[in-house]
N, C-alpha and C positions, 0 to 999 in steps of 0.2 A: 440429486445426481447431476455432475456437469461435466463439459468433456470441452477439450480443451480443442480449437480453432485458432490451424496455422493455414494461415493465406495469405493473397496477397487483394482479396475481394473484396468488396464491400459487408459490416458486421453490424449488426442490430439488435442490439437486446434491452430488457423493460430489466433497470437494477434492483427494481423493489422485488420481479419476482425470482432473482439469485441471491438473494440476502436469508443467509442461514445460522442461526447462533449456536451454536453448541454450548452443551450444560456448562463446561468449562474449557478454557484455552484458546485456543486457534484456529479456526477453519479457515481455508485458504482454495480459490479458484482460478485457475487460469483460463482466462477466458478467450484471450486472443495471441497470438504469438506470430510474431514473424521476424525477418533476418535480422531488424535493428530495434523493434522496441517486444515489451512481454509487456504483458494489461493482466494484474492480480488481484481479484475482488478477497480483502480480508475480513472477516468475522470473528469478532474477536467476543468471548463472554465478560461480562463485568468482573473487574477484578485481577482479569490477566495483566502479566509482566512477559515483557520480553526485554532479555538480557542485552546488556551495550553489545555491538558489534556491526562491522564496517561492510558496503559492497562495493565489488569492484566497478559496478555502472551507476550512471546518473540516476534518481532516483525522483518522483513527484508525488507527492501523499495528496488525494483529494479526500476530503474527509463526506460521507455521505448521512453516516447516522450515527448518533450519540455521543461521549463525550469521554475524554483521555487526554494525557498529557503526552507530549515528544521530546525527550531531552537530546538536544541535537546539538554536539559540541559543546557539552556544560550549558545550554538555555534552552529555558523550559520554556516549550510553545504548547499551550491551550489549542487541543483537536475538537472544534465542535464542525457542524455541517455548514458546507461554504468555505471551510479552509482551504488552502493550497500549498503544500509547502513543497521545496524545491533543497532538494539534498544531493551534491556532488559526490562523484565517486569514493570511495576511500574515507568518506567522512561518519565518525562515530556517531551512532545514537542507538536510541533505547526506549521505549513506550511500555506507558501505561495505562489498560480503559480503566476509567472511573463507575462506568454503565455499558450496557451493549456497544459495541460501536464499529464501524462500518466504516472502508475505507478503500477507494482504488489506489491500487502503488502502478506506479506506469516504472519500467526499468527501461532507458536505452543507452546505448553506446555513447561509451566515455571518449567525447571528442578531442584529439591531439591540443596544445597549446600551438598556437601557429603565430611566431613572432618575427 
């Protein structure tokens, strides 16, 4: 069970013990929220696919446990622990775990172009 924490305080948590697999698909936790970023602990079971599809905000994948692919604009990026990847708004991708696999998505605001 996790409940979702919007502040603007100081936030502390142990990731190993929010890491939840389900038999199959997608578990998904919000663990922190506020005006400019959202913090999403995902749980993904081996096997799962999730379909191409774009967000409207900036997007950071840290990969924390196991192993999947990210096709991010036609190139496949290898998700194992230690990754970091850095996805702009609007920009298509699509993932696959190969094995359980464990990821924070950080979403924040899509910053104007200022020229």
């Amino acid at each position: 069970m996790s409940s979702t924490i919007i502040t603007n305080q100081s936030f502390v948590t142990q990731m190993r013990e929010q890491i939840e697999y389900p038999q199959s698909g997608v578990l998904s936790k919000v663990l922190l929220k506020n005006q400019v970023c959202q913090y999403t602990l995902f749980c993904l079971a081996a096997n799962t696919e999730i379909s191409e599809h774009t967000s409207t905000r900036n997007a950071i994948v840290k990969v924390i446990q196991g192993r999947g692919l990210l096709i991010l604009s036609g190139k496949n990026i290898v998700l194992e622990p230690g990754v970091l990847v850095f996805m702009p708004a609007n920009t298509p991708h699509a993932l696959q775990s190969d094995e359980n696999l464990t990821f924070l998505l950080t979403l924040s605001e899509k910053v104007a172009n200022i020229n």
